[in-house]
N, C-alpha and C positions, 0 to 999 in steps of 0.2 A: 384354534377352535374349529378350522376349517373341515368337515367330515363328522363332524363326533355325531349329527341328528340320523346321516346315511349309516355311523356305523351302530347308534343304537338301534334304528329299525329293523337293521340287519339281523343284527342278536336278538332281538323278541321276535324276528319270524323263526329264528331257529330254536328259540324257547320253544314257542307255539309247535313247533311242527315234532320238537322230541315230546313234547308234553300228548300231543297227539298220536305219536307211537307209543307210548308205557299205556295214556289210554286205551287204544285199541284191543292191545298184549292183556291188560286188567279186564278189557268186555270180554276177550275170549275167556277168560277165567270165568267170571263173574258165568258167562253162560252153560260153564261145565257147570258150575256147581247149584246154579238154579237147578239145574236136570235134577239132583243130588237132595235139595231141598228150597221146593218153592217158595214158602211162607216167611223163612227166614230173614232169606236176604231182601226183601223190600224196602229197608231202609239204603242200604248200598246200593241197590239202582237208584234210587233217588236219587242220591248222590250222586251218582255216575254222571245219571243228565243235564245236572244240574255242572257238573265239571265240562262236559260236553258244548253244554250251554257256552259256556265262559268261554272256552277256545274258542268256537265261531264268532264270539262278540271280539276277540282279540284281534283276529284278524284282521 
C-alpha cells in the first residue's frame, strides 16, 4: 500500500497540468475564432472559464 496517496497526487498533478495545455491550445482557438465571430461563441467562453476555474481549484 506503501506509495499509492504519492503516486495518485502525482498523476492528478499531471492530469491537471495536460488538462492545462489542450486548455491553453483551445484559448488560442477559441480566440482566433472570436476575431471570426463574436456573438457566437459566448457560451464556449463560459465554459472555458468555468474549465479554467476547475484546474486552479485542482491544484
Amino acid at each position: 500500500m506503501e506509495g499509492t496517496v504519492e503516486q495518485e497526487g502525482h498523476d492528478a498533478k499531471q492530469d491537471c497540468s495536460m488538462a492545462k495545455r489542450l486548455l491553453s491550445a483551445r484559448q488560442q482557438h477559441m480566440q482566433h475564432l472570436v476575431k471570426q465571430k463574436k456573438g457566437a461563441l459566448r457560451p464556449f467562453l463560459v465554459e472555458a472559464n468555468r474549465v479554467k476555474r476547475l484546474a486552479v481549484m485542482m491544484q
